[in-house]
Structure formats: C-alpha cells, structure tokens
C-alpha positions as CSV (number, residue, x, y, z in Angstrom):
1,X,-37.0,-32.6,33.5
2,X,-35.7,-35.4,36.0
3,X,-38.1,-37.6,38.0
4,X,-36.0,-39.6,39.5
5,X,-37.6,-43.0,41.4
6,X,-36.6,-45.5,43.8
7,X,-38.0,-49.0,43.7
8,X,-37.6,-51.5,46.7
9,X,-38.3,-55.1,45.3
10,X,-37.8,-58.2,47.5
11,X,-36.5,-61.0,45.7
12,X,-37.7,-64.7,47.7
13,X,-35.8,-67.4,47.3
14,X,-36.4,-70.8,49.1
15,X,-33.8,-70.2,51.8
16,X,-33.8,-66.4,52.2
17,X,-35.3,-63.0,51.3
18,X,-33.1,-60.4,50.0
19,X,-34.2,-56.6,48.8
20,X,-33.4,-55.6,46.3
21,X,-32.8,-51.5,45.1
22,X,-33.7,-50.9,41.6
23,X,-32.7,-46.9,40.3
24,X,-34.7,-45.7,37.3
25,X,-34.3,-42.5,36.4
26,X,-36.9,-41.0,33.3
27,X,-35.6,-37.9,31.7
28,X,-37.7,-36.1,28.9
29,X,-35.7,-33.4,26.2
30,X,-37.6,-31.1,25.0
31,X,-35.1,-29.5,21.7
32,X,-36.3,-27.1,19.1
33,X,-34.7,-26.6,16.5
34,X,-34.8,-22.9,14.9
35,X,-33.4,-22.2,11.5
36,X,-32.2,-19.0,10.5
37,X,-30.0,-17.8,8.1
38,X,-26.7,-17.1,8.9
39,X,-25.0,-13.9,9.1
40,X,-24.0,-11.5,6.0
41,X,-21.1,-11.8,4.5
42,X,-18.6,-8.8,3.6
43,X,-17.6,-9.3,0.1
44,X,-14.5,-7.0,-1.5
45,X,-16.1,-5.3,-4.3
46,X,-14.4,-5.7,-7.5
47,X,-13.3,-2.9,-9.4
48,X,-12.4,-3.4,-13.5
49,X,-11.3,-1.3,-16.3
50,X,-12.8,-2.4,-18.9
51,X,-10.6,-0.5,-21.4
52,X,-7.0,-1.0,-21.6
53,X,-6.1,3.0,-22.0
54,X,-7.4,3.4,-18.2
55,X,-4.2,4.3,-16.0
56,X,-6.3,3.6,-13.2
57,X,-5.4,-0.2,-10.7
58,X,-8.6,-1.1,-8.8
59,X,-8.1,-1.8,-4.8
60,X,-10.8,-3.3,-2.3
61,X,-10.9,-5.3,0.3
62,X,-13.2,-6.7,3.0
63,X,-13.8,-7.8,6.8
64,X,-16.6,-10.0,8.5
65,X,-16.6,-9.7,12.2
66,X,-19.9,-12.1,14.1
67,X,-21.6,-8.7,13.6
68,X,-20.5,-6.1,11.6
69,X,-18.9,-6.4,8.0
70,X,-17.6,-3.7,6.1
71,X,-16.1,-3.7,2.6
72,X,-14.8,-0.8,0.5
73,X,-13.2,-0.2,-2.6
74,X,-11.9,2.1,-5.3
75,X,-9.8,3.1,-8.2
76,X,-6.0,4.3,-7.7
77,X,-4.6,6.7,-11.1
78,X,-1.0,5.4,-11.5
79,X,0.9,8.8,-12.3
80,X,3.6,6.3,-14.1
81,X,1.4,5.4,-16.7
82,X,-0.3,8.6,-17.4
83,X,3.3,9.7,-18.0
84,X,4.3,6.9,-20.1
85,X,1.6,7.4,-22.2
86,X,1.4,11.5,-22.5
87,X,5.3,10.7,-23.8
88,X,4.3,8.2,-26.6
89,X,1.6,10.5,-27.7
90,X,3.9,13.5,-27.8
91,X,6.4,12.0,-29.8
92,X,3.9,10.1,-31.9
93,X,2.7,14.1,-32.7
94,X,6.6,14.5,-33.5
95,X,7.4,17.1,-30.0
96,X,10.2,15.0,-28.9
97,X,12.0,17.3,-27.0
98,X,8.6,17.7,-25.2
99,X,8.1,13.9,-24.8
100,X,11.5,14.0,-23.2
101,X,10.7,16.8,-21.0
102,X,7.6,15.1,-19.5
103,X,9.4,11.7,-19.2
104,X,12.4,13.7,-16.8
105,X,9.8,14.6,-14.4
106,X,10.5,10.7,-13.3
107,X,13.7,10.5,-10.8
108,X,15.1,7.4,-12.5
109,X,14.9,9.3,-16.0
110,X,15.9,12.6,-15.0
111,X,18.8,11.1,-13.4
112,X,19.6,8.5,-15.9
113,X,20.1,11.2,-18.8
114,X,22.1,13.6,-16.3
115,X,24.6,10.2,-16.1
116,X,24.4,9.6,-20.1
117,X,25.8,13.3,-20.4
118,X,22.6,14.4,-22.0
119,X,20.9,16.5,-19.4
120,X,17.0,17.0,-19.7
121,X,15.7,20.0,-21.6
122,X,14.8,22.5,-19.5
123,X,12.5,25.4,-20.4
124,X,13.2,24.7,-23.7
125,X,16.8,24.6,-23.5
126,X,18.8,21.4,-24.4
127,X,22.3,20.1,-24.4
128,X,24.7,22.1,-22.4
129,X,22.5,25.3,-22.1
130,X,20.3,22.9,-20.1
131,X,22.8,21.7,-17.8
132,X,23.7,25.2,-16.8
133,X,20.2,26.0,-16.4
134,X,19.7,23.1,-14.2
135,X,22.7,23.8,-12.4
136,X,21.5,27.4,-11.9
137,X,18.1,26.4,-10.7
138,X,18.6,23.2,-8.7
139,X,15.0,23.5,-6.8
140,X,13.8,22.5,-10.0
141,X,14.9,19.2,-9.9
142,X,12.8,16.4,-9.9
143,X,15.6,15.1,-8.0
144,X,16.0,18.4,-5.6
145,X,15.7,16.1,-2.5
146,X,18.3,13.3,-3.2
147,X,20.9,15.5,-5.1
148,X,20.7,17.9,-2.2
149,X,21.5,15.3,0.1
150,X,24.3,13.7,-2.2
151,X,26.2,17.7,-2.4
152,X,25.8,18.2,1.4
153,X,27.4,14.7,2.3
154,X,30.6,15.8,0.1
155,X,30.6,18.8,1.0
156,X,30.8,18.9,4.5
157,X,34.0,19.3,5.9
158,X,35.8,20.4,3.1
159,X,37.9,23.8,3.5
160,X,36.2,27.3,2.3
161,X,38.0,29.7,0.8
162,X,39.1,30.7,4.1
163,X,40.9,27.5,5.1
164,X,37.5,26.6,7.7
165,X,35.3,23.3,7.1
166,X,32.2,23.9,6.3
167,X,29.3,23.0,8.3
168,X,26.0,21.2,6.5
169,X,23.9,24.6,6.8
170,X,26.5,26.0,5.1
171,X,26.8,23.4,2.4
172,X,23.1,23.3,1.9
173,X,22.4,27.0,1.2
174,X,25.4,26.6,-1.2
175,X,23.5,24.1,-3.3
176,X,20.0,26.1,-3.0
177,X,21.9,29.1,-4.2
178,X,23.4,27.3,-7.2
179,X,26.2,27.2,-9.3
C-alpha cells in the first residue's frame, strides 16, 4: 500500500527564505510465504529378470508434464533367444537335425546353409531331397519374401518359351508355382 506525502519546509537563512519540497513516500509489503510440496514426479518403472534363462528385455519409460505424469513399462520375449536356446537343448538331447530345423526358421540361417550347399532339412528330409523339397514348396520359406523378390528381378524380361519377355506377374506366379 502507497501513502505517498508531500512536505513543504521553509529553510531561513539570514539573507533569504527558500522552500523547500521534501518527497517521502512509505510503502508497507505484506508477503506470505506458503510451502507446499512440489509436484509428483513420473518415474520409469524398472523391469529385471532376475534369472538369466529369461528371454525376456524389460522396456519403460516416463514423462512429467507441470500436471500430469505418466510412466509405463513392460517385458518384451526376444523370439531370437527362445530360438537359440530351444536349439542348444535339442542338440544337447542329441535331435540335431531338429536343432537345425528350428535354427532355419531365422533368415540369416536359412539362407546361410542354402549358400554353404547344405540346404535346411525340411519335413524330415535332408541333403538334396531337401532342396527339391524346398524348391517345390517355396511358400515355405522363411525367406519366401526376399527370394521372391530376388527370382522376379531376374526374371523379368527374359524370353519364354515363346520368344516374349515376361512380365513380373508372370515371373511371380512362376516362383509360387515352383520348380
């Protein structure tokens, strides 16, 4: 609150009288202080595996707005591992050709052994029965997608039997019919 006050003082001298203005101005504050506490935080939630046979990863995260937090979390199966390990406990049990099988169902693997010259078993076939057998049945594939798309590119354009390019429909029902 403001009160402000003018004072008119004369100030006598022995030759002459002068006024003088004084300004004084009060002011009072009034402040209170209030404590509170401050706002919740929004803390990530950790997730652990305790065990080391868990093919599990934990993910969380968090976010604090001035308001609202939110946080979340949860557990994440990686397929990789479960495979890994199903194929080390197969061929511990002494199925190899069944440890193999279930390792082919990864891209990388199934394609690695079809480059080795060892193709992966397939309904119990091995060796060159299972080649023809994959060849016969190419929508079994764990790789269906990529090798699909790796016939189609070399095949288009190239002369059928008629002397006529070949379009890509063409070429793609040719390697969903098989060999």
């Amino acid at each position: 609150m403001f009160k402000p006050t003018t004072k008119t003082l004369m100030k006598t001298t022995a030759l002459q009288t002068t006024p003088i203005e004084t300004s004084m101005t009060e002011q009072t504050i009034n402040q209170n202080i209030t404590t509170k506490a401050p706002p919740a935080s929004a803390i990530a939630p950790s997730i652990m595996s305790y065990s080391q046979d868990l093919c599990t990863v934990g993910r969380s995260g968090a976010f604090q707005g001035q308001v609202f937090g939110l946080s979340a979390g949860r557990t994440v199966r990686d397929t990789n591992c479960e495979r890994l390990k199903l194929g080390k406990y197969l061929y511990d049990m002494g199925m190899k050709v069944a440890a193999v099988a279930i390792m082919c169902q990864d891209v990388r693997v199934f394609s690695a052994m079809y480059m080795a010259g060892t193709p992966c078993p397939y309904e119990g076939k091995i060796g060159e029965e299972a080649r023809v057998a994959w060849a016969a049945n190419p929508k079994d594939r764990p790789d269906y997608k990529e090798a699909k798309a790796s016939y189609v590119a070399k095949c288009t354009r190239t002369e059928n039997s008629a002397g006529q390019n070949k379009s890509r429909l063409t070429c793609k029902r040719e390697f969903d019919k098989g060999s």
